[in-house]
PDB file of N, CA, C and O in Angstrom, chain B, residues numbered from 101:
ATOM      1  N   UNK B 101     -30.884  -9.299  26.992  1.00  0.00           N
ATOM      2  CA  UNK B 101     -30.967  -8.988  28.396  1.00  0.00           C
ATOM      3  C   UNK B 101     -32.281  -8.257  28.670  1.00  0.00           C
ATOM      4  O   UNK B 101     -32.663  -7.330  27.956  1.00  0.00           O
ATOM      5  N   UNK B 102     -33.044  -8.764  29.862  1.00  0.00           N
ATOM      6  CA  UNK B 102     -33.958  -7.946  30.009  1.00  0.00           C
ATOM      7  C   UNK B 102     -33.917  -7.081  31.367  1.00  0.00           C
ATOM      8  O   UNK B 102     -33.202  -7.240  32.357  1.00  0.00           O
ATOM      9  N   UNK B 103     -34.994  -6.031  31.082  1.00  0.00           N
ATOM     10  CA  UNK B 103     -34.827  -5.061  32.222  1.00  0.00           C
ATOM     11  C   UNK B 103     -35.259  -5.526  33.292  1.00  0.00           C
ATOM     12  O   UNK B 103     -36.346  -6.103  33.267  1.00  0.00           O
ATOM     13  N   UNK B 104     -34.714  -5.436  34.212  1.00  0.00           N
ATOM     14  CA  UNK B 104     -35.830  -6.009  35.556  1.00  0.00           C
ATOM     15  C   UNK B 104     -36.353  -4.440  36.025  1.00  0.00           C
ATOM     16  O   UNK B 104     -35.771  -3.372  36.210  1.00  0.00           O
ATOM     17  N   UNK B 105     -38.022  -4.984  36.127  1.00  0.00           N
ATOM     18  CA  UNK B 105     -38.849  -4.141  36.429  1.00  0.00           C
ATOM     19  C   UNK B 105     -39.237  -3.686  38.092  1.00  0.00           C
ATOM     20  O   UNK B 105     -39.380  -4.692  38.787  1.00  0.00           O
ATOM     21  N   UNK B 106     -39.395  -2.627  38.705  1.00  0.00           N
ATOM     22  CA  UNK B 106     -39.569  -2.610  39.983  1.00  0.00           C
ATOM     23  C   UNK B 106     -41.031  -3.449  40.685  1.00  0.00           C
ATOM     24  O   UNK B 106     -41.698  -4.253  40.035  1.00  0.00           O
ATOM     25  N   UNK B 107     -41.222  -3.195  41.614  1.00  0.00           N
ATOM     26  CA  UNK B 107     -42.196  -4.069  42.229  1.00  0.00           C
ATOM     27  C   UNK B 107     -43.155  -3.376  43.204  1.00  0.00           C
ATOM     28  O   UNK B 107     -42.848  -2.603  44.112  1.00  0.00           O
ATOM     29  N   UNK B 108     -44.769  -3.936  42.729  1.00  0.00           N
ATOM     30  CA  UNK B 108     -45.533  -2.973  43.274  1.00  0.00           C
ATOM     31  C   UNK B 108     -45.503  -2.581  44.914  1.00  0.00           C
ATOM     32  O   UNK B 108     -46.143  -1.742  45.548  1.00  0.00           O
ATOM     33  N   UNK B 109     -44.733  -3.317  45.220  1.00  0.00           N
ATOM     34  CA  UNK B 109     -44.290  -2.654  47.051  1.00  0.00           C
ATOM     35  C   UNK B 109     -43.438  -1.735  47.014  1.00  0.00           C
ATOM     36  O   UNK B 109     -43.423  -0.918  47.935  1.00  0.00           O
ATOM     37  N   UNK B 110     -42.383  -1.620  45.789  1.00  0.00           N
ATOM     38  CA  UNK B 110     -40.964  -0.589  45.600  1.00  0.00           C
ATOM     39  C   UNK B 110     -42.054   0.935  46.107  1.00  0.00           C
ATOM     40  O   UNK B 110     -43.284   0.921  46.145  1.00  0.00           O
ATOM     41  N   UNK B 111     -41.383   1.824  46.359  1.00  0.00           N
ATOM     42  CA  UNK B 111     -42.132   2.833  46.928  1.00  0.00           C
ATOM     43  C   UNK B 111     -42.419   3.988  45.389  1.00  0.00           C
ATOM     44  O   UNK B 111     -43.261   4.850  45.140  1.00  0.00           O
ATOM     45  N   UNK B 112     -41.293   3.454  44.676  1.00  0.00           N
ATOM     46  CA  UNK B 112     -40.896   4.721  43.229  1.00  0.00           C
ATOM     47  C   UNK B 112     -42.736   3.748  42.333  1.00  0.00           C
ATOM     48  O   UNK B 112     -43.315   4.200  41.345  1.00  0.00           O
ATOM     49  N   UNK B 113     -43.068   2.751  42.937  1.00  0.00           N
ATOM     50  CA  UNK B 113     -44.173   2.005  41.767  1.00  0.00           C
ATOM     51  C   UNK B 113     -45.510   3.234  41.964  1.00  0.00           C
ATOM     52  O   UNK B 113     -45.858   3.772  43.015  1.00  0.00           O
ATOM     53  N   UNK B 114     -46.005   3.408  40.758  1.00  0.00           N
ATOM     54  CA  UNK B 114     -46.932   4.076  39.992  1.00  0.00           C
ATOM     55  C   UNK B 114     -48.001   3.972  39.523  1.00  0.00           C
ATOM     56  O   UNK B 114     -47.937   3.770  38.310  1.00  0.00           O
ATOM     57  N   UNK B 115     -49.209   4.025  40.001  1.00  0.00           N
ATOM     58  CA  UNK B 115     -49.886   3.195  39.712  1.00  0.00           C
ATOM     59  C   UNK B 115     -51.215   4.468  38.974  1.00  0.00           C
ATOM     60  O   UNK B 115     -51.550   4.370  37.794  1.00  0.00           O
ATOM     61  N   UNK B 116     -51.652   5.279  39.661  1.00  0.00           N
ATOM     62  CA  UNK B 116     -52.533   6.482  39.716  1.00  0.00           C
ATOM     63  C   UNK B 116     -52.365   7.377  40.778  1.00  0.00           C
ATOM     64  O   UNK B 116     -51.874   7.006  41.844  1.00  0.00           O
ATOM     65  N   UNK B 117     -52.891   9.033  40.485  1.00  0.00           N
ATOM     66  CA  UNK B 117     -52.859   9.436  41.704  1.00  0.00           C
ATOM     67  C   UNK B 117     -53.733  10.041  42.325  1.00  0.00           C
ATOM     68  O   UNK B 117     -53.426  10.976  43.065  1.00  0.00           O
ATOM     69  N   UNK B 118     -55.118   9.606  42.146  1.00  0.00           N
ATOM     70  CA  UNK B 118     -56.269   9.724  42.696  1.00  0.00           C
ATOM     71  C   UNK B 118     -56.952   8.168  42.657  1.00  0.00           C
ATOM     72  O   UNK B 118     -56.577   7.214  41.976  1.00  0.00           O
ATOM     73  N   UNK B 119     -58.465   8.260  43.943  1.00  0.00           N
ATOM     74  CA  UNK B 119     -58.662   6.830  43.545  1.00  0.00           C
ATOM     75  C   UNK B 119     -60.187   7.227  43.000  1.00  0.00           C
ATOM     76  O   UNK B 119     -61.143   6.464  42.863  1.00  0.00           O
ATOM     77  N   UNK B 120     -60.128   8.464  42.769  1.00  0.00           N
ATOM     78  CA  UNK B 120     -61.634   9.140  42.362  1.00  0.00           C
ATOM     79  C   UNK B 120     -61.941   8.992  40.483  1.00  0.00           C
ATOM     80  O   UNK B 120     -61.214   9.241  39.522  1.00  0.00           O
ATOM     81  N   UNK B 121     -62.957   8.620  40.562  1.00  0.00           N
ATOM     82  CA  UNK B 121     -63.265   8.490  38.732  1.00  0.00           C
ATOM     83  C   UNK B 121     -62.468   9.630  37.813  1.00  0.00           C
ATOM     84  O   UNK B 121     -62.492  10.768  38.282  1.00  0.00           O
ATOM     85  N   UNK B 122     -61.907   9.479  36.806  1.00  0.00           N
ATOM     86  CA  UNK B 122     -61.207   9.861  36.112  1.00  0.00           C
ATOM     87  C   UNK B 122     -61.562  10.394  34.929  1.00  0.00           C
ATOM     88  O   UNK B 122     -61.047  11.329  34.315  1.00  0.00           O
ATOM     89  N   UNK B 123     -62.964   9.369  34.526  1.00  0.00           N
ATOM     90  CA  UNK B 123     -62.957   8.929  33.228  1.00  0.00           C
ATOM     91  C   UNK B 123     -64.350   9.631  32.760  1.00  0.00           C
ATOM     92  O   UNK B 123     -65.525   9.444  33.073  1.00  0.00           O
ATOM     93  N   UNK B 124     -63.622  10.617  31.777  1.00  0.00           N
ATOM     94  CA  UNK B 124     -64.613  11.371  30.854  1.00  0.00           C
ATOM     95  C   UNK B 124     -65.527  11.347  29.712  1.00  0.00           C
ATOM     96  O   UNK B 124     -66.013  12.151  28.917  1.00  0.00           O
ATOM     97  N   UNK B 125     -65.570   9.700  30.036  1.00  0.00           N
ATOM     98  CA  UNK B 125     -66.344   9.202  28.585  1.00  0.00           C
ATOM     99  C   UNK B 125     -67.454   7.924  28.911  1.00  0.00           C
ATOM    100  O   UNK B 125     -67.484   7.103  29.828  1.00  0.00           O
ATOM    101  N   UNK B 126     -68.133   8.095  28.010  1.00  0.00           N
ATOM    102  CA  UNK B 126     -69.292   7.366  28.279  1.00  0.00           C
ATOM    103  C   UNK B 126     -68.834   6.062  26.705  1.00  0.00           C
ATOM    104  O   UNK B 126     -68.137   6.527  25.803  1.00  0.00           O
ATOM    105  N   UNK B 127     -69.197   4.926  26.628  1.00  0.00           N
ATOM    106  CA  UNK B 127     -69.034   4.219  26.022  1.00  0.00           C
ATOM    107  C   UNK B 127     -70.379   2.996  25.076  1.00  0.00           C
ATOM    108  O   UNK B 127     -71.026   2.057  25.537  1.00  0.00           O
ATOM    109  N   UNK B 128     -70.343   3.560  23.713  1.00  0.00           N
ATOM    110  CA  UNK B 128     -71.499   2.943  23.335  1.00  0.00           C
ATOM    111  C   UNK B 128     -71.033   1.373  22.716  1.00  0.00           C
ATOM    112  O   UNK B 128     -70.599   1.468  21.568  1.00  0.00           O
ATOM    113  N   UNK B 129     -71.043   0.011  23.244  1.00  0.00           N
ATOM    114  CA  UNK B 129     -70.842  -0.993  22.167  1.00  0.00           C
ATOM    115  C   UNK B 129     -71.975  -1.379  21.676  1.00  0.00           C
ATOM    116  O   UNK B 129     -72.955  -1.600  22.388  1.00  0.00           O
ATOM    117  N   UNK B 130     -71.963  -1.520  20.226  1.00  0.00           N
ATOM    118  CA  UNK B 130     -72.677  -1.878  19.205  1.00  0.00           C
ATOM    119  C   UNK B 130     -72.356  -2.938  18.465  1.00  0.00           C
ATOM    120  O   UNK B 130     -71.445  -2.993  17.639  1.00  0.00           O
ATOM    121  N   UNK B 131     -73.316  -4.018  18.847  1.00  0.00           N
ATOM    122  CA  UNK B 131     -73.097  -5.492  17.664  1.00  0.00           C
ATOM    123  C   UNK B 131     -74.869  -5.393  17.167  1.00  0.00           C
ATOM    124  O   UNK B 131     -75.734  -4.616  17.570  1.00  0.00           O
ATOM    125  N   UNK B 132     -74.957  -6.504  16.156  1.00  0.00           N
ATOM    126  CA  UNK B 132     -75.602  -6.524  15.057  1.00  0.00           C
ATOM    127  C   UNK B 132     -76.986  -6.712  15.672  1.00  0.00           C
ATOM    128  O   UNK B 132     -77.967  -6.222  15.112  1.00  0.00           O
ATOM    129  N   UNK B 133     -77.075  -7.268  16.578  1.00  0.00           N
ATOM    130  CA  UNK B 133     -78.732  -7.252  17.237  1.00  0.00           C
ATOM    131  C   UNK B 133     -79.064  -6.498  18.346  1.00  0.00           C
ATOM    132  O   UNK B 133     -80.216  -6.515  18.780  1.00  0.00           O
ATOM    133  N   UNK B 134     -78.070  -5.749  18.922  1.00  0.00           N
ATOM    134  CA  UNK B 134     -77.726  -5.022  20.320  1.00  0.00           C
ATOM    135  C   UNK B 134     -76.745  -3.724  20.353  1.00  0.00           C
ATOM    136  O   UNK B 134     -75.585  -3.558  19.978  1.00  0.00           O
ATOM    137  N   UNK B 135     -77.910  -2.695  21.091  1.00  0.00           N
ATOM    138  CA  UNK B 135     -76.381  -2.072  21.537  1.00  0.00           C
ATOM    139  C   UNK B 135     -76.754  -1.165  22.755  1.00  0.00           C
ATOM    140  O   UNK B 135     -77.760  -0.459  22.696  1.00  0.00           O
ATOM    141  N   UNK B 136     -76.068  -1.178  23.696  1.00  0.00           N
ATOM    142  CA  UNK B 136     -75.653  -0.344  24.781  1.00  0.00           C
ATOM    143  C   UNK B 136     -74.950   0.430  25.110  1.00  0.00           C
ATOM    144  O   UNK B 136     -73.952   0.411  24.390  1.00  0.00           O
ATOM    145  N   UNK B 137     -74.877   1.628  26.334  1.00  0.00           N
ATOM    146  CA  UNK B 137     -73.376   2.252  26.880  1.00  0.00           C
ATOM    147  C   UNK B 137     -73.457   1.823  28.404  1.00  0.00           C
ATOM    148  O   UNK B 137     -74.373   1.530  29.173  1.00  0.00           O
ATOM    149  N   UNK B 138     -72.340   1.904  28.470  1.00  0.00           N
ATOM    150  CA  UNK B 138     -71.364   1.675  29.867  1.00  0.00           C
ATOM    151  C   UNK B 138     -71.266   3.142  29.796  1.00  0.00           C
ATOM    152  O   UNK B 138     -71.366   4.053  28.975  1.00  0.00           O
ATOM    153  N   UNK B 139     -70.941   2.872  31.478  1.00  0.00           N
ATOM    154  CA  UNK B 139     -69.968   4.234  32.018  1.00  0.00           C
ATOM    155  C   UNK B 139     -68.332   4.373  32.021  1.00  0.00           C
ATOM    156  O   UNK B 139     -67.665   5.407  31.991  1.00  0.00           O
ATOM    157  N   UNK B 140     -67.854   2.879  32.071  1.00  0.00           N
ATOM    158  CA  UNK B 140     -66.685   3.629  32.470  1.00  0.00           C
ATOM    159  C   UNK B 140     -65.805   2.458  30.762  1.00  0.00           C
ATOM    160  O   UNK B 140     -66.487   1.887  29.911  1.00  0.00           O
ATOM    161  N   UNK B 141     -64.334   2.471  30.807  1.00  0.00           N
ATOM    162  CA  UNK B 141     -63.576   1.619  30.439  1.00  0.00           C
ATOM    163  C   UNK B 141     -63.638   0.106  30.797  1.00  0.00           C
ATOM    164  O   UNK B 141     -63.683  -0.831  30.000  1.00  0.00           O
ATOM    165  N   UNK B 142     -63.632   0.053  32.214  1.00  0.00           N
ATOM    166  CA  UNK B 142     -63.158  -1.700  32.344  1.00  0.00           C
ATOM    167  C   UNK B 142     -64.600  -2.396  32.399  1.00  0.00           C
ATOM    168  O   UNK B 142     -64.651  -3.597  32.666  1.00  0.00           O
ATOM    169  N   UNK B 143     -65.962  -1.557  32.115  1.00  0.00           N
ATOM    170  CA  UNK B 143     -67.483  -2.193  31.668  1.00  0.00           C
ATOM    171  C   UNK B 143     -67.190  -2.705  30.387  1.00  0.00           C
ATOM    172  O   UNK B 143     -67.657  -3.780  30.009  1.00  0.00           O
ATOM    173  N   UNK B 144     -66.169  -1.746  29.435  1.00  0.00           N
ATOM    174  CA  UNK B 144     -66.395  -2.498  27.822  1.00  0.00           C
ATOM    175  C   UNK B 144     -64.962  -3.564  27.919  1.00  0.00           C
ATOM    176  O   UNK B 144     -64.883  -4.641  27.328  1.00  0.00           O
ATOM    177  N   UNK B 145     -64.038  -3.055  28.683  1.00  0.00           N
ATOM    178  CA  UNK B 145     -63.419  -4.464  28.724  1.00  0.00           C
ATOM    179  C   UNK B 145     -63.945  -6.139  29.535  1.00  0.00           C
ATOM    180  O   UNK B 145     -63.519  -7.291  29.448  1.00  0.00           O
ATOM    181  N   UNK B 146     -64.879  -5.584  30.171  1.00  0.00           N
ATOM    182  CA  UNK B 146     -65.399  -6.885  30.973  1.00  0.00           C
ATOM    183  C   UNK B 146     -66.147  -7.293  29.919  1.00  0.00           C
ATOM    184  O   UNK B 146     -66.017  -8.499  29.714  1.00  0.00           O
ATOM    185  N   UNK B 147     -67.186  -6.510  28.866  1.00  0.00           N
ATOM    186  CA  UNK B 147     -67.449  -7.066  28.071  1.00  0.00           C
ATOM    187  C   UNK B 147     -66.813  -7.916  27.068  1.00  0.00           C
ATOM    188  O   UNK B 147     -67.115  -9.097  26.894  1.00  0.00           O
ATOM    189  N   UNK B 148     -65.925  -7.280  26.416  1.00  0.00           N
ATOM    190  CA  UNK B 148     -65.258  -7.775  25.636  1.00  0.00           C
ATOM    191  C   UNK B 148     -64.664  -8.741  25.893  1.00  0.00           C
ATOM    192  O   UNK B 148     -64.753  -9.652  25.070  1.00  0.00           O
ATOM    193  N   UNK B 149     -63.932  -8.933  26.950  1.00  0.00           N
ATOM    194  CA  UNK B 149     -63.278 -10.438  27.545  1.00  0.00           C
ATOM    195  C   UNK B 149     -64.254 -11.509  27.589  1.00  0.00           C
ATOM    196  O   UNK B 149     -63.898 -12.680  27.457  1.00  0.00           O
ATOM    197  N   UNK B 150     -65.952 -11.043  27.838  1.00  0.00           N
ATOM    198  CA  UNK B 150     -66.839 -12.255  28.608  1.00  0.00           C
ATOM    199  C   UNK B 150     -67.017 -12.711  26.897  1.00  0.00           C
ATOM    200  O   UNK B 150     -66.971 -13.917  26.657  1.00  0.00           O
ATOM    201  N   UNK B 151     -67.163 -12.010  26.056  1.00  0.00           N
ATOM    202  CA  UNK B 151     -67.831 -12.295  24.766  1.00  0.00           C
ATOM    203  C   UNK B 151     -67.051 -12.877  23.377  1.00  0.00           C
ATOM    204  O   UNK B 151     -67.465 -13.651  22.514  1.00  0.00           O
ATOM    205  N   UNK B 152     -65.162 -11.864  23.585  1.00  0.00           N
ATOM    206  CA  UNK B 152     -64.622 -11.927  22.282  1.00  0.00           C
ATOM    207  C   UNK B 152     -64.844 -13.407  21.378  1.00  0.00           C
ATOM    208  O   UNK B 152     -64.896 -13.359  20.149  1.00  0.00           O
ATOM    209  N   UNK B 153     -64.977 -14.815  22.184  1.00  0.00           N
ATOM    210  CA  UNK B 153     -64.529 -15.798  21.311  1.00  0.00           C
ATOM    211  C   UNK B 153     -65.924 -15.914  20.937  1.00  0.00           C
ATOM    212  O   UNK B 153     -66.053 -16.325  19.784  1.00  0.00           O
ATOM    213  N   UNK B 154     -66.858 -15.713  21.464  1.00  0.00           N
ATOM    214  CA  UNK B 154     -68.188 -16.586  20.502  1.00  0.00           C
ATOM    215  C   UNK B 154     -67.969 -16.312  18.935  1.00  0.00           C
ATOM    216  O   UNK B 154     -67.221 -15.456  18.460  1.00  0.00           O
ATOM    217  N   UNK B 155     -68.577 -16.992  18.408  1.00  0.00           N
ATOM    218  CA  UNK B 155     -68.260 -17.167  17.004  1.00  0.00           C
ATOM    219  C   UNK B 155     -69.387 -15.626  16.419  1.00  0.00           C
ATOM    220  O   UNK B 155     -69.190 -15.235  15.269  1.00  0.00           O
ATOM    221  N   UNK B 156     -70.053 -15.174  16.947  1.00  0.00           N
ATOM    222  CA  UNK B 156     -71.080 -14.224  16.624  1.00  0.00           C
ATOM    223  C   UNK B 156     -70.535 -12.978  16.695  1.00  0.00           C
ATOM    224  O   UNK B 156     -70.879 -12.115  15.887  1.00  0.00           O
ATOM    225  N   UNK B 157     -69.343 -12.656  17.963  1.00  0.00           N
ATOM    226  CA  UNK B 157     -68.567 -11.350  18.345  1.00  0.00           C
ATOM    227  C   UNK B 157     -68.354 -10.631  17.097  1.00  0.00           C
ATOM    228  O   UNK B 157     -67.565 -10.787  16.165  1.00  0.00           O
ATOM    229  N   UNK B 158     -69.495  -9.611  17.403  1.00  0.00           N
ATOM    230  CA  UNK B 158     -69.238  -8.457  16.171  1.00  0.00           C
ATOM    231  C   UNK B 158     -69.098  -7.004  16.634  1.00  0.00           C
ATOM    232  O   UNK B 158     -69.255  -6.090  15.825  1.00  0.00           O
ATOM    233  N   UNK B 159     -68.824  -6.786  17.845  1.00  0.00           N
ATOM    234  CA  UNK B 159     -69.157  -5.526  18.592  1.00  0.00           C
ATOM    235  C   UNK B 159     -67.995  -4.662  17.985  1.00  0.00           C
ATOM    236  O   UNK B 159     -66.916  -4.999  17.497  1.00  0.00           O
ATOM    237  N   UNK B 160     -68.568  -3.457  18.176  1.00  0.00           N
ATOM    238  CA  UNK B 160     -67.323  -1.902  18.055  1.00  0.00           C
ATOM    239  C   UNK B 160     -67.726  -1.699  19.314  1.00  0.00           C
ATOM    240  O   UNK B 160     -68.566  -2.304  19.982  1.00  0.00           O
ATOM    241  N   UNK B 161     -66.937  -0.645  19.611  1.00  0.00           N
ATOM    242  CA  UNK B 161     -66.868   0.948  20.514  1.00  0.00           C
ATOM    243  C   UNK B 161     -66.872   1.972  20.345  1.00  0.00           C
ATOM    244  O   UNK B 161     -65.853   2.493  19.892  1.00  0.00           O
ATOM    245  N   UNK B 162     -68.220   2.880  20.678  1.00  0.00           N
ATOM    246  CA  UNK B 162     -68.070   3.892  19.816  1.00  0.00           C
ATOM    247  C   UNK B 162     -67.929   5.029  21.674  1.00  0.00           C
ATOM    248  O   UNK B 162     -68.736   4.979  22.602  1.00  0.00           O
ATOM    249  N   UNK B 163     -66.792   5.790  21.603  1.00  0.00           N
ATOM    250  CA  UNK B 163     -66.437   6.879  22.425  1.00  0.00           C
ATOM    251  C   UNK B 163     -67.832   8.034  22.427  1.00  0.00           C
ATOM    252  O   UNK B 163     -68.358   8.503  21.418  1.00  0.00           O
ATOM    253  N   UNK B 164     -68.109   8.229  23.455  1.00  0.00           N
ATOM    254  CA  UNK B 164     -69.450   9.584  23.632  1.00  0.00           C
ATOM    255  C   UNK B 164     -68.645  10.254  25.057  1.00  0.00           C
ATOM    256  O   UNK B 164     -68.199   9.674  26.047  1.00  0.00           O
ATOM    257  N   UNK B 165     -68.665  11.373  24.780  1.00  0.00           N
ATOM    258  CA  UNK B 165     -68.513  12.549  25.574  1.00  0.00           C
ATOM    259  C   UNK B 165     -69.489  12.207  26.567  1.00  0.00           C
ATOM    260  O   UNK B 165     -70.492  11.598  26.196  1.00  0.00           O
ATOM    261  N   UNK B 166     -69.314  12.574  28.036  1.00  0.00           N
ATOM    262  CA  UNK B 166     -70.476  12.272  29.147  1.00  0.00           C
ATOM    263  C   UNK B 166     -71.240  13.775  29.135  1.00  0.00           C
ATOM    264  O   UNK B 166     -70.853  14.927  28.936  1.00  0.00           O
ATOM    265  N   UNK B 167     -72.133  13.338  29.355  1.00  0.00           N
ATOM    266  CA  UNK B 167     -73.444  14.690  29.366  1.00  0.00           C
ATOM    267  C   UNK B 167     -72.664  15.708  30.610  1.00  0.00           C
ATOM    268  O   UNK B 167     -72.142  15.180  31.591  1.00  0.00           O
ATOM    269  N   UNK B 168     -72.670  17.024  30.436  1.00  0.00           N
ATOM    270  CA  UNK B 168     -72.476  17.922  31.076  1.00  0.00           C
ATOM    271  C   UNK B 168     -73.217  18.126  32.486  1.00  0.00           C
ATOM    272  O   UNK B 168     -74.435  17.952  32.436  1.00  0.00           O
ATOM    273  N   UNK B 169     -72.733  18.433  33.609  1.00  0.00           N
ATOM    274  CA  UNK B 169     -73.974  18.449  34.672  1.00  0.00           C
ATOM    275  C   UNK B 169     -74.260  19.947  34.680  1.00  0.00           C
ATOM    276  O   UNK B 169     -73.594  20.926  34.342  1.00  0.00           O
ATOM    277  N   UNK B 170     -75.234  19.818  35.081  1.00  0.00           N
ATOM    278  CA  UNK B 170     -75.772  22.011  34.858  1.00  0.00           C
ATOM    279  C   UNK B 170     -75.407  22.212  36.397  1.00  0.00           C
ATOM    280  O   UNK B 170     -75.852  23.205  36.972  1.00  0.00           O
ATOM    281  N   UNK B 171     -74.668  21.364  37.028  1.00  0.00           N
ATOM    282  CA  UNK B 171     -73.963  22.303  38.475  1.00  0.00           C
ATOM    283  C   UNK B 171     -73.311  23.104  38.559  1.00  0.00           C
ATOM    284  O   UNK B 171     -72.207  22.560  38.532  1.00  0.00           O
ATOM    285  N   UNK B 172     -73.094  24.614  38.697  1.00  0.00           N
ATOM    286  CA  UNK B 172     -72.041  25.249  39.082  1.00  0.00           C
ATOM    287  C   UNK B 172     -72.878  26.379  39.259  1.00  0.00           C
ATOM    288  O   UNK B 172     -74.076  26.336  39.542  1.00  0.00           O
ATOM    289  N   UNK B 173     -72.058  27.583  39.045  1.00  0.00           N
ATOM    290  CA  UNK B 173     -72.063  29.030  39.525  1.00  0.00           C
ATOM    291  C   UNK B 173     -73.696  29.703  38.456  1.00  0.00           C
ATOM    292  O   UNK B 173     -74.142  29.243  37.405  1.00  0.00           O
ATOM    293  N   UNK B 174     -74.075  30.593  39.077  1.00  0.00           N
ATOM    294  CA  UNK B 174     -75.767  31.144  38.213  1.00  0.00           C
ATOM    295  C   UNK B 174     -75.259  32.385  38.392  1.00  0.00           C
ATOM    296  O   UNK B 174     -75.896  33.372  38.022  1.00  0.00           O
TER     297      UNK B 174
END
């Protein structure tokens, strides 16, 4: 038996609760002739989806902390 799941109109559905950036990490992928960072998560998943099947797909992910901003209180 399976559960039936609610539906994204149900009012109890969950999705996030801000629509403001979240995301505290900067993202380096590295393959064998290339490597870059993204800013957010769904940059290294867009990558990864556009690329996984070529026969060459050798990339990691390597997680980096985002640079600190020197804004606040003096």
């Amino acid at each position: 038996m399976m559960t039936k799941l609610i539906g994204k109109n149900d009012p109890r559905y969950f999705s996030r609760t801000s629509d403001l950036s979240y995301d505290k990490h900067n993202y380096k992928i590295v393959c064998k002739d290339k490597s870059f960072v993204v800013e957010s998560w769904d940059e290294v998943q867009e990558y990864w989806w556009n690329n996984y099947n070529s026969p060459t797909f050798d990339a990691v992910v390597h997680v980096l902390d985002k640079p600190k901003s020197n804004k606040g209180f003096k």
